[in-house]
C-alpha positions, 0 to 999 in steps of 0.5 A: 685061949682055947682052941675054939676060940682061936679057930672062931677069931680066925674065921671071923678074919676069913669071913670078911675075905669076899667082901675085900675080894669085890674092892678095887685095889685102891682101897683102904679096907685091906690094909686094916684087914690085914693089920687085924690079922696080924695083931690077933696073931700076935695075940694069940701066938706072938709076933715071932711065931711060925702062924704070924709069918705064915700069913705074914710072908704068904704072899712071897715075892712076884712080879707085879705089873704097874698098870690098873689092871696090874695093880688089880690082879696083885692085890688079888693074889696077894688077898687069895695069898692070905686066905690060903695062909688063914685056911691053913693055920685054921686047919692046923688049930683045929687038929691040935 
């Protein structure tokens, strides 16, 4: 696979990240977000790769708050976690 073709599946994930931004954190849409990344990861560089646990681990370990809003601000920072990590590993395609 080029590297355009790796920047293009990359930005595809991206692209749907305002869409699960607007989603309460009770949806199902994430999960399958997600485990689409982390399959076209696999795909292209392979589950044991720095990208795949570069999204895998970015959103770390925090404390979260078992309370509607709670819930809300974790899925939030765990889907801004994400993108960030897809930012940068869209970055590091396209200067390779």
């Amino acid at each position: 696979m080029n590297k355009q073709e790796i920047v293009a599946l990359l930005k595809k994930h991206l692209a749907d990240v305002p869409g699960l931004r607007k989603l309460n954190y009770a949806n199902g849409e994430f999960s399958q977000w997600e485990n689409g990344v982390l399959k076209t990861l696999t795909d292209i560089y392979g589950s044991d790769s720095p990208q795949y646990k570069r999204f895998e681990d970015a959103p770390g370990k925090f404390f979260k708050v078992d309370t509607e809003l709670g819930r809300q601000q974790s899925y939030t920072y765990v889907l801004e976690m994400h993108e960030g990590a897809l930012n940068t590993l869209i970055q590091r395609a396209e200067m390779s």
